[in-house]
C-alpha positions in Angstrom: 14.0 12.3 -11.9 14.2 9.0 -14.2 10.9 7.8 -15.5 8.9 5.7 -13.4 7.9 2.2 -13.5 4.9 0.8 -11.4 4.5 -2.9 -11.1 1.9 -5.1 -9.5 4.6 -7.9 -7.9 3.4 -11.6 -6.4 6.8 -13.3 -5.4 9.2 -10.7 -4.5 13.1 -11.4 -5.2 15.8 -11.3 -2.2 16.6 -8.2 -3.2 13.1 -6.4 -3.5 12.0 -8.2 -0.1 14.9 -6.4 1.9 14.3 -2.9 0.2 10.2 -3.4 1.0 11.7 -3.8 4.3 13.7 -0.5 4.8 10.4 1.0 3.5 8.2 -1.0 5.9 10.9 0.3 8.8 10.9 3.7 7.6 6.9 3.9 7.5 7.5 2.7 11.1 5.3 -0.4 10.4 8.2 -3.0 10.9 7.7 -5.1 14.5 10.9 -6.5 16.2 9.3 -9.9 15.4 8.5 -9.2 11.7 11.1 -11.0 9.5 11.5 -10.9 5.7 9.8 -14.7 5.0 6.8 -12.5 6.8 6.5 -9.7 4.0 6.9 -12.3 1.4 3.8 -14.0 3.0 2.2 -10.3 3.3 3.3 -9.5 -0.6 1.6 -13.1 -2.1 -1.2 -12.8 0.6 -2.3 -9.0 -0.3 -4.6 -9.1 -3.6 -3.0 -6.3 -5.3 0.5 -5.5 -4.4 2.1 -2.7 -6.0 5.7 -1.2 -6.2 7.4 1.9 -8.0 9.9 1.3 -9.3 12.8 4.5 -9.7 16.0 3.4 -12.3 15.6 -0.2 -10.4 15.3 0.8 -7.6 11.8 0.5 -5.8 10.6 3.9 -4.0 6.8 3.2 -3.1 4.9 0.6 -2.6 1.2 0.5 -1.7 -1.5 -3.0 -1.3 -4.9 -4.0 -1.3 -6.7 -6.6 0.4 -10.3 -7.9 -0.8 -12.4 -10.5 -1.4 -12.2 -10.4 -4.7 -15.7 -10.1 -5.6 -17.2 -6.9 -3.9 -15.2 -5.4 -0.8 -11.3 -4.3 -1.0 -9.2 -2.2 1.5 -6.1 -0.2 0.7 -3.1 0.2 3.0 0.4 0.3 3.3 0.8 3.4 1.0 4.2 4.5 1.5 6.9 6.8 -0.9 10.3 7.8 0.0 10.7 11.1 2.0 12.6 12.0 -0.9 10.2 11.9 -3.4 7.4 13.0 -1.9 4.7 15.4 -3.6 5.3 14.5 -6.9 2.3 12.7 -7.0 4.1 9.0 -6.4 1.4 8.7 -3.9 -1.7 9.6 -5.5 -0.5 7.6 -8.3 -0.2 4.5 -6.3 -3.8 4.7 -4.9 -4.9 5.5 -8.3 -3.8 2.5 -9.5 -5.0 0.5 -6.9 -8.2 1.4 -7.3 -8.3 1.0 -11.1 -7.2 -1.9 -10.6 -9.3 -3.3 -7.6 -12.6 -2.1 -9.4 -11.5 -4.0 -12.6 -11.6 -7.1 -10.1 -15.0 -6.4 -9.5 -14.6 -4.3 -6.0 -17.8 -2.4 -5.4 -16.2 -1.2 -2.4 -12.9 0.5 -1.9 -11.9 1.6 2.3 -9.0 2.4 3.8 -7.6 3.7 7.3 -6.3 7.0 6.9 -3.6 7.7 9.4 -3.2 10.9 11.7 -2.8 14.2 9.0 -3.3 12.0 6.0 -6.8 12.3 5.4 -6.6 15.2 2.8 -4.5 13.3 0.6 -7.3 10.8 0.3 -10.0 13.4 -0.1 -8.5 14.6 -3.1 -8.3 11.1 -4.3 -11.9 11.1 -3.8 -12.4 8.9 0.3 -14.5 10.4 2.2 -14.8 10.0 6.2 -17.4 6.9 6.9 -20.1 9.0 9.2 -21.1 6.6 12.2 -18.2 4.1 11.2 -15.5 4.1 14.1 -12.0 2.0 13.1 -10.9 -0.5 15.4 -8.6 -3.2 16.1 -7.7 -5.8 18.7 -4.0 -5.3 19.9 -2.1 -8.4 20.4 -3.7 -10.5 17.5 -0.4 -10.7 15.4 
């Protein structure tokens, strides 16, 4: 394996937008409706957006949403099938949240999807007793 890069990105070239997308579709988080002038919006709207980066090539990606001052949330962690557990991953949220509590974030979350929660344990998340996630369907 070449040597990693990891970059925090704002304005995503042509090129970088259409590979976030074959992750985003591979991740099964890409809607018929989504288009790439979306994920550019998503990539300059996210406050911490960052991608790996493998000989050029980008590999994972991962964001952060926040206020900036106090609360942040992670999501969108994804690495290549390929590549995975070689610690791309943990490395990603790692980052993240050095990052996010060097903005000030006294509070990191995130949404752990089905069979993903002991990956985050490790990382040090724990399960939010009395805290159910929810969302309204159709708002997008």
């Amino acid at each position: 394996m070449t040597r990693l890069r990891y970059a925090f990105i704002r304005r995503p070239d042509r090129a970088l937008v259409l590979r976030l997308e074959e992750m985003y579709r591979a991740a099964g988080w890409w809607r018929p409706k989504d288009t790439p002038a979306l994920l550019r919006r998503i990539v300059r709207g996210s406050r911490r957006f960052l991608v790996v980066f493998e000989g050029g090539r980008a590999v994972g990606m991962g964001r952060a949403l926040g206020d900036g001052a106090n609360d942040a949330y992670i999501q969108d962690v994804f690495v290549d099938e390929a590549l995975r557990g070689r610690g791309i991953g943990a490395q990603i949220v790692r980052r993240l949240v050095r990052r996010l509590k060097a903005d000030g974030a006294g509070w990191i979350g995130l949404i752990a999807a089905e069979g993903t929660r002991p990956f985050y344990e490790k990382l040090g998340f724990r399960r939010m007793k009395g805290c159910d996630p929810m969302l309204l369907q159709g708002s997008g």
